[in-house]
N, C-alpha and C positions, 0 to 999 in steps of 0.2 A: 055814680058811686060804685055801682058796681063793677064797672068798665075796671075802673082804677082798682078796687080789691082784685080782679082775675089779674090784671096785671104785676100787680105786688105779689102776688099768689104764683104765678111762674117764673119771673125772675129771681122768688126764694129758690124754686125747686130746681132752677138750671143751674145757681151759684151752690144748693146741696150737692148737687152733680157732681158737678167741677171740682168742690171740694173731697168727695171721694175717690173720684178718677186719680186725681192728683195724689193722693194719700196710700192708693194700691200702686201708683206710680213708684210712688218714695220708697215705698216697704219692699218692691222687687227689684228696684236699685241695687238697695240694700244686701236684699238676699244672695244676688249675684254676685255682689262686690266680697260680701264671705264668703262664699264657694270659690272662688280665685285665690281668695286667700289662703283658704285651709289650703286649696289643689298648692298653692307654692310652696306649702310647709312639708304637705306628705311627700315622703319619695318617693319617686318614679320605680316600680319594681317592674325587670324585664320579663317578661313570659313568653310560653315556648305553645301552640295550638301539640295538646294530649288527647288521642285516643283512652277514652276508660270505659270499665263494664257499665251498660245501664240495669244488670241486672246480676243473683247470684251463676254463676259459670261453674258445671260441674265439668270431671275429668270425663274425658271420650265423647262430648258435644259440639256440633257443627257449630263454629264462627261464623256469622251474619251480622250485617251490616245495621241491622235493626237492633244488634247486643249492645252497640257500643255507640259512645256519642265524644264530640267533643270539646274539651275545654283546654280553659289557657294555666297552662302550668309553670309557677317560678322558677327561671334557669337554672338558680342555684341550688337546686332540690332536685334535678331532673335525674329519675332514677336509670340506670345503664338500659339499653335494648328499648326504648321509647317509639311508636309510633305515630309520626306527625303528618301524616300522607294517606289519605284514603288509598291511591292507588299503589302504597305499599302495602298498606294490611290488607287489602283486597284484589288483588293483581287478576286485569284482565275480568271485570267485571265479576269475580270470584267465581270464576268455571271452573277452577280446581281448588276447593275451599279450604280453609284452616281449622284445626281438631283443638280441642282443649286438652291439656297433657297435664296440667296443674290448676286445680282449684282456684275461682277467684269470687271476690264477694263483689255485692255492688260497688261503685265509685272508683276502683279498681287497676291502673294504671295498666291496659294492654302491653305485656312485654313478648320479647323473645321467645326468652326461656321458656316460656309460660305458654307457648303456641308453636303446632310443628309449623313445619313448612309447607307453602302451597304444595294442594295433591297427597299428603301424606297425613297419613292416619296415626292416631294416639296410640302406638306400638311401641315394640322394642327397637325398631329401625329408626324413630325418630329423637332416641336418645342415647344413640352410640355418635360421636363423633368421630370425625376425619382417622380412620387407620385404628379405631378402637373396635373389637368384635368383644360378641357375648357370651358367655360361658358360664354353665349350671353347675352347679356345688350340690351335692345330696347332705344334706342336713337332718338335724332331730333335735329333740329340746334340748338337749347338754351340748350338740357343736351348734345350735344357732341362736344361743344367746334367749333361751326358755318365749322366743317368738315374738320379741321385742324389736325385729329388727326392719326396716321400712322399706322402701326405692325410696332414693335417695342417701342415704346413710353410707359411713364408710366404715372397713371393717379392715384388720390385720388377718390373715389368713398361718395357722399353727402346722403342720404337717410334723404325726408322730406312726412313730414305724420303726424298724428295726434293722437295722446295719450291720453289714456282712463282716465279721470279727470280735464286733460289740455281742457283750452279753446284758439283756434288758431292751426293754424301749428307748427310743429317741426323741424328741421334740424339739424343731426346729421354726423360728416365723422365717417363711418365706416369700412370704410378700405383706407390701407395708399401706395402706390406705386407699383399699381398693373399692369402688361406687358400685354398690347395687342396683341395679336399674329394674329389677322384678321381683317378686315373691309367690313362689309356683307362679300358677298362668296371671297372674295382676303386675301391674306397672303403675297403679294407682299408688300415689305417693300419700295421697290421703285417709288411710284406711282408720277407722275409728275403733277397730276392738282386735285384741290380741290375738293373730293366730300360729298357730305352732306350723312354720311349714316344712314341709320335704324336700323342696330345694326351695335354692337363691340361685339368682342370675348374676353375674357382674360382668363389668365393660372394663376389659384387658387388651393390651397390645397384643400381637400373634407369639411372641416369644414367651409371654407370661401365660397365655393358653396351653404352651406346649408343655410350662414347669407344673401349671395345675394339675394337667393331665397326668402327668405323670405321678406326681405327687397322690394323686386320687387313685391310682390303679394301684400303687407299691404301699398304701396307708391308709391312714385315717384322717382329717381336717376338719380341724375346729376353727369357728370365727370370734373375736373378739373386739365388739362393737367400739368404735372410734369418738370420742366426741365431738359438739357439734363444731365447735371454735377449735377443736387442739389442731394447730398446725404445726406438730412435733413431728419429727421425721425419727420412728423404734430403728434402734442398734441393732446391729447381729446377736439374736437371741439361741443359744446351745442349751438343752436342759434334759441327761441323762441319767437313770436312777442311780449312778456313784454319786455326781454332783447335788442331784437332790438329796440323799440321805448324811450325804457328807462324811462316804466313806472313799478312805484313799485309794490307788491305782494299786492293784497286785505288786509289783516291784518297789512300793514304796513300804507294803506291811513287810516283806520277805528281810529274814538278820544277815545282818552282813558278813558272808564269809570272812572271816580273815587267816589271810595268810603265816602259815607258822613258821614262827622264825628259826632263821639256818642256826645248825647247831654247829659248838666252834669242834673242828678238824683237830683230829693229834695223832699224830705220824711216830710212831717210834720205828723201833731195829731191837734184834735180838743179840744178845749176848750169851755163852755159856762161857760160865765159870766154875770148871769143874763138875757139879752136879748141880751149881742153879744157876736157873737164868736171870740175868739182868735187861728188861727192857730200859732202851735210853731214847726219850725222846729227840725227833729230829725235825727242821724244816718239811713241808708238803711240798713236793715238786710239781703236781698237778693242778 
C-alpha cells in the first residue's frame, strides 16, 4: 500500500512539473512573439555613434579621453561639426591635446566650434580663421555699449571726427557686423557678470585693420552691439551736426541776388530853335 501511495505520489509531482514547464513554456512564447510584434510596428530610427561630454567642460581645459563617451545619435538631428571617430577627436594617441574654447555641460554633443585644434590652446589664435587677424579697439562705457558686450557678439563699428572743410563733427559706420573674439585679456565667451572693458578685440580682414587704424588714430569709435539673429546688412550711414539739427547748407539760407532789370535806352539829338532847344528823340545805334 505504501509502494502504491509513493508511487501516485511521484507521478503527481512529475505531471505538476510538466504542467509548469509547459506553462513558462507558453507564457515566453508568447512574450517573444510580442516583442516581434511591437519591433515590426516601431520604426527603425537610423543613428550616427556621438562623442558627448561625460561631464560639465569649462573654457581653457584639457580634452581627455576620460570627458567624453559615446553614444548613438538620430541622423536626422545630427548637429553640424560632430565627432564619430576617436581618432578624430583624439589624433595620434592625443600627444598634442584639444583645449576647451566654449563651455559645455554634461550630455553635450562634442563639436568643432567648441574645441581648438590639435596642439592649440584656448587663445586668440584659435578663433581667427583663414586670412582673419585680430585687432584692439580702446573702449569705455559710452563707446562699448556700458559692458554688455561678450566674445562672440557682433558689433557695427561708428567713427566720429572731423573733416577738413566741414565745420562740426562727423559720424560715419564704417564697418558693419564685426565678431569679437576678446574682452581685454579674456576670450571666454562665457563670462557671467558685467564688466566695463578698456578694449575689445575683433577678427578683421588686413584691409579693414588698415580702415580701423586709421579711423582710431584721426577719431573717436563707438560700437553698437548687433543682435543675436539680425542678419541685416546697415546702409551707408552720414550723420553731421547740420543733418542732425536740421539746419540747411550756408548756400541754401543765403537771398537770392537778383539781377536788376535793364533800363529802357532813349537816344535823342539837339535842336536850337532860336533861343530853345528842342530835344527829338531818335533810334540807338549802339
Amino acid at each position: 500500500m505504501r509502494v502504491v501511495f509513493g508511487l501516485v505520489l511521484i507521478v503527481g509531482l512529475a505531471l505538476a512539473g510538466a504542467a509548469v514547464y509547459m506553462f513558462k513554456e507558453y507564457q515566453d512564447n508568447m512574450q517573444r512573439a510580442l516583442m516581434q510584434e511591437q519591433a515590426k510596428k516601431a520604426p527603425a530610427i537610423a543613428t550616427t555613434p556621438v562623442f558627448i561630454a561625460t561631464r560639465a567642460l569649462a573654457y581653457g581645459e584639457v580634452l581627455t579621453p576620460e570627458d567624453v563617451q559615446q553614444v548613438d545619435w538620430p541622423r536626422t538631428a545630427l548637429p553640424e561639426g560632430i565627432f564619430s571617430e576617436e581618432a578624430a577627436l583624439f589624433p595620434d594617441d592625443n600627444d598634442a591635446p584639444r583645449y576647451v574654447r566654449r563651455a559645455m555641460e554634461k550630455g553635450e554633443a562634442i563639436l568643432e566650434v567648441k574645441v581648438t585644434e590639435p596642439g592649440t590652446e584656448a587663445g586668440l589664435t584659435s578663433r581667427l580663421t583663414r586670412g582673419m587677424r585680430a585687432f584692439a579697439i580702446s573702449v569705455d562705457v559710452a563707446t562699448g555699449v556700458s559692458g554688455f558686450l561678450r566674445p562672440g557678439d557682433r558689433v557695427d563699428v561708428y567713427w566720429t571726427g572731423r573733416v577738413d572743410g566741414m565745420r562740426g563733427d562727423f559720424t560715419k559706420l564704417i564697418e558693419s557686423g564685426v565678431e569679437l573674439i576678446a574682452i581685454d585679456q579674456s576670450a571666454n565667451s562665457d563670462l557671467s557678470e558685467t564688466t566695463i572693458a578698456q578694449t575689445v578685440t575683433v577678427a578683421i580682414n588686413p584691409q579693414q585693420v588698415a580702415t580701423l587704424a586709421q579711423a582710431q588714430s584721426t577719431g573717436r569709435l563707438s560700437l553698437s552691439l548687433v543682435g543675436l539673429y539680425d542678419d541685416t546688412v546697415a546702409e551707408a550711414i552720414e550723420v553731421d551736426q547740420r543733418s542732425l539739427l536740421g539746419i540747411p547748407l550756408a548756400e541754401e539760407t543765403a537771398p537770392v541776388q537778383q539781377a536788376p532789370a535793364p533800363e529802357d535806352r532813349v537816344c535823342t539829338i539837339r535842336n536850337r530853335r532860336g533861343s530853345e532847344v528842342v530835344e527829338i528823340p531818335i533810334p540807338c545805334t549802339d
